[in-house]
C-alpha positions as CSV (number, residue, x, y, z in Angstrom):
1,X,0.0,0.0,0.0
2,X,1.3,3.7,-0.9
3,X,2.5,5.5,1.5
4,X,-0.2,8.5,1.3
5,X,-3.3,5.9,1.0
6,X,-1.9,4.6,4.5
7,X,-1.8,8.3,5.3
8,X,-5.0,8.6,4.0
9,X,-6.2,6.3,5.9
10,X,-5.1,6.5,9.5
11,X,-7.2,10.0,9.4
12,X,-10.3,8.0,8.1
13,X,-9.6,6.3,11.3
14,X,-8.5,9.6,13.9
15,X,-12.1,9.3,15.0
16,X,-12.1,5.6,16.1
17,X,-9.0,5.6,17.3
18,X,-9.9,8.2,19.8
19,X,-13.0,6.2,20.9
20,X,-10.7,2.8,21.1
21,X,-8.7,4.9,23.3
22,X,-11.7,5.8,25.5
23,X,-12.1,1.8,25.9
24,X,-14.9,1.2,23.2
25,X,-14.2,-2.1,21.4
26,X,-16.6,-2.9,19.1
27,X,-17.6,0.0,17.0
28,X,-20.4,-0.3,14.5
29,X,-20.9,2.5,11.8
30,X,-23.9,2.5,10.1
31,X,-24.9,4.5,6.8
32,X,-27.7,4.0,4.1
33,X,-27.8,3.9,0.7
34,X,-31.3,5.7,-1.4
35,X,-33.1,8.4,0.9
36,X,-33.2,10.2,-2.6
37,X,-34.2,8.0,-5.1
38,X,-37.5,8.1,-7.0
39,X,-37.8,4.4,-6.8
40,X,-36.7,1.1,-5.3
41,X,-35.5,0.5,-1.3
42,X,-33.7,2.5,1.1
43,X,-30.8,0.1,2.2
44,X,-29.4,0.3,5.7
45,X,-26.0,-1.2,6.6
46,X,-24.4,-1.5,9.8
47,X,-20.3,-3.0,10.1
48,X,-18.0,-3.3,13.3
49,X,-14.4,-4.0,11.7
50,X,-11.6,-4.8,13.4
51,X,-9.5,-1.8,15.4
52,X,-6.6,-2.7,13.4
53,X,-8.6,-2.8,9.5
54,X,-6.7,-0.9,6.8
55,X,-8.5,-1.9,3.2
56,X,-6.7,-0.2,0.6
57,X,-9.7,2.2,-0.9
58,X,-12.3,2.4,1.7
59,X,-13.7,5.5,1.5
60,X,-16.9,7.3,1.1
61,X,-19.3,5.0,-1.3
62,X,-19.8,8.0,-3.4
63,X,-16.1,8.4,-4.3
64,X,-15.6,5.2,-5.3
65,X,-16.3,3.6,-8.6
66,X,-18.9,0.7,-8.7
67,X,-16.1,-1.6,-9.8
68,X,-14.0,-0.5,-7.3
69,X,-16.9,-1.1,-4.3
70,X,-18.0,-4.5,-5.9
71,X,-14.7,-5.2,-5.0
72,X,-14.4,-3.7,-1.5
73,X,-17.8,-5.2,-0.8
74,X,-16.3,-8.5,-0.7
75,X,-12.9,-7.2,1.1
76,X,-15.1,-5.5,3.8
77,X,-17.2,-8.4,4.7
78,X,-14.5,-10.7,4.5
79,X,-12.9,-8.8,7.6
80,X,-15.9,-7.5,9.8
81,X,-16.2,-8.7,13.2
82,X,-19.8,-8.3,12.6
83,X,-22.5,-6.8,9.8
84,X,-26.2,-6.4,9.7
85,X,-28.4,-4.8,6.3
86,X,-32.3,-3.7,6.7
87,X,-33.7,-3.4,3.0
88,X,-36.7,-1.0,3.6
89,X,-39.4,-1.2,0.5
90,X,-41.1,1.8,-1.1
91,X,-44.3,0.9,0.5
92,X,-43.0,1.5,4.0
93,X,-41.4,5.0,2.9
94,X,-44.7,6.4,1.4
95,X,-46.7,5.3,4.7
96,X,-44.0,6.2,7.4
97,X,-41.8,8.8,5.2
98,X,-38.1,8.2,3.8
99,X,-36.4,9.5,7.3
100,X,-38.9,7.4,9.5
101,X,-38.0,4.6,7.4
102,X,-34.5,4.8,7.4
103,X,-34.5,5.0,11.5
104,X,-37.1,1.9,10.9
105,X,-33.6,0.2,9.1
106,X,-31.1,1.4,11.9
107,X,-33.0,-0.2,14.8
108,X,-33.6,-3.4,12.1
109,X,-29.4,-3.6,11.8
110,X,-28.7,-2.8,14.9
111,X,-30.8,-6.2,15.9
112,X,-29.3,-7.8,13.1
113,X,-25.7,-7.6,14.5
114,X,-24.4,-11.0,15.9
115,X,-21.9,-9.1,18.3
116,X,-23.6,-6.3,20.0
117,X,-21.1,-3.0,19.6
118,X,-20.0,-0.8,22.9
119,X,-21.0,1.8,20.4
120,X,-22.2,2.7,16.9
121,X,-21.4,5.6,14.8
122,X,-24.1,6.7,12.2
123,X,-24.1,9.3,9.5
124,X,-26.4,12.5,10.6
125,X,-29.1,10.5,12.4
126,X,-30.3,11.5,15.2
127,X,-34.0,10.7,17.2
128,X,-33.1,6.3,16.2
129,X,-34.0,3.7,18.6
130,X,-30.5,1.7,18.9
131,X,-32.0,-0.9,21.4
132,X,-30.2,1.1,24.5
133,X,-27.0,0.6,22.4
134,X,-25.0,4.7,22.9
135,X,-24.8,6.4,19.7
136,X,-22.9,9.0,18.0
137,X,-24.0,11.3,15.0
138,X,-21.1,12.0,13.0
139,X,-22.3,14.9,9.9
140,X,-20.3,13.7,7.0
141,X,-20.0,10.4,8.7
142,X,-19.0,8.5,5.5
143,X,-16.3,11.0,4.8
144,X,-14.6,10.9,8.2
145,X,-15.3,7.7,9.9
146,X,-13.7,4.3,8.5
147,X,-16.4,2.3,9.9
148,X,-19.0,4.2,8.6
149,X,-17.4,4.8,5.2
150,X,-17.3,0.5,5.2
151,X,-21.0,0.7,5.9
152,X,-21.8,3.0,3.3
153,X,-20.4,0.8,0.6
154,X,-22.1,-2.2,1.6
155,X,-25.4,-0.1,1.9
156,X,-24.3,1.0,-1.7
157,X,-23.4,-1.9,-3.0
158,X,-26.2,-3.7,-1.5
159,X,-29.0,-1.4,-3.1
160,X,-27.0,-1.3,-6.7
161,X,-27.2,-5.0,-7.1
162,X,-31.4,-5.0,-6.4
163,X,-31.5,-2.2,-9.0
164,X,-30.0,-4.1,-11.4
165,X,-32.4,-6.7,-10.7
166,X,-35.2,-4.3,-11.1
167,X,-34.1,-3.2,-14.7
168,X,-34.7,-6.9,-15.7
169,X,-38.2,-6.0,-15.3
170,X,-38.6,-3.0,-16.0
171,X,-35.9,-2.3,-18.7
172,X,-37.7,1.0,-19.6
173,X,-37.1,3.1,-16.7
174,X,-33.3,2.7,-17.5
175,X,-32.9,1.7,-13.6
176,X,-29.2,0.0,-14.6
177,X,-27.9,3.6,-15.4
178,X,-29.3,5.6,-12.7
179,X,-30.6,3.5,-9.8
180,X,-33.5,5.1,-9.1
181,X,-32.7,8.9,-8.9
182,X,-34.2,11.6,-10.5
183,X,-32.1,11.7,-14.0
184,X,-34.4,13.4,-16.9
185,X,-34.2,9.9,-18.7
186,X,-36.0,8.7,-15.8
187,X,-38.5,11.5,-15.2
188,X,-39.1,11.3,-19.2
189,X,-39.4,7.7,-18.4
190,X,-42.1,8.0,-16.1
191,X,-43.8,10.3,-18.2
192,X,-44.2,8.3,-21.1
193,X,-44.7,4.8,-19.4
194,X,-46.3,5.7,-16.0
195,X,-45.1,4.5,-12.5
196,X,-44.0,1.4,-11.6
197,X,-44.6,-1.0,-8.5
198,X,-41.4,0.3,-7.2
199,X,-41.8,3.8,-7.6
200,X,-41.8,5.9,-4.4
201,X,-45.6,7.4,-4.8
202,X,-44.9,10.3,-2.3
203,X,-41.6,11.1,-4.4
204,X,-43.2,11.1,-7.6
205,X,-45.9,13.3,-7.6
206,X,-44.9,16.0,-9.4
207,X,-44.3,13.5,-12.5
208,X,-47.1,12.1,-13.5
């Protein structure tokens, strides 16, 4: 490994580090993949890795390539101590809303977890039922936490692969391209073909 991704790195980790020095052990960061989409799930993923983890690349999923975090993906859960994923449907985010049902998909991997954590580490949540389990809020999380930045590209990762699935059925929404979000081949999409069973209806109103 270069010398300035190792730098890189070791301040991905600063954060942790200071908590492992506080005597947490078992971190988990969580993050989600999909709040903004205008179809398909929001994914929730939560990831304790090991104090002394250093995977070459693990950064914030948006500024990685999709061939790179395919390949992380596998890296990532090869090491954890411990990982959990909530898939939450579009049906659940029109009834409850897409920030109700993400906290519905923190408390869901938080009870996923086989190891419970001393402490988990989520990207600008706050208000989330952690099943008594402290918490820390961390704006940016992805960008400056290591464990969360691992969580973000399984979330990521995760919610790419069930798009792709998606696009087999519903090739004309172009879902393989853009996942879901509001591109104007998918809005045009919409307008010409109508909604979908995986549309978000409280996201799409303005569409159709």
């Amino acid at each position: 490994m270069k010398e300035k991704e190792i730098e890189r790195l070791t301040n991905l980790k600063q954060m942790e580090k200071d908590l492992y020095k506080k005597g947490f052990k078992n971190i988990c960061g969580i993050d989600e993949a999909g709040r903004g989409p205008l179809a398909g799930p929001v994914v929730i993923a939560g990831v304790i890795m090991p104090e002394d983890s250093m995977i070459e690349g693990v950064n914030d999923s948006k500024k990685v390539s999709e061939k790179k975090r395919e390949k992380l993906y596998d890296l990532i859960l090869e090491e954890a101590i411990s990982y959990s994923v909530a898939i939450i449907g579009q049906d659940i985010i029109d009834d409850i809303n897409i920030l109700n049902a993400t906290k519905q998909g923190v408390t869901q991997v938080v009870e996923g977890l086989d190891i419970k954590p001393d402490l988990i580490i989520v990207d600008a949540l706050t208000h989330i039922n952690t099943r008594g389990i402290p918490y820390e809020s961390i704006i940016k999380g992805d960008a400056k936490c290591y464990n969360i930045a691992a969580a973000s590209i399984i979330a990521k990762v995760t919610r790419d692969r069930i798009m792709r699935q998606w696009d087999e059925i519903y090739p004309q929404y172009g879902f393989i391209a853009h996942k879901g979000y509001g591109t104007a081949r998918h809005i045009a999409a919409i307008k010409e073909c109508g909604l979908c069973p995986i549309h978000r209806r409280s996201f799409t109103k303005n569409f159709i």
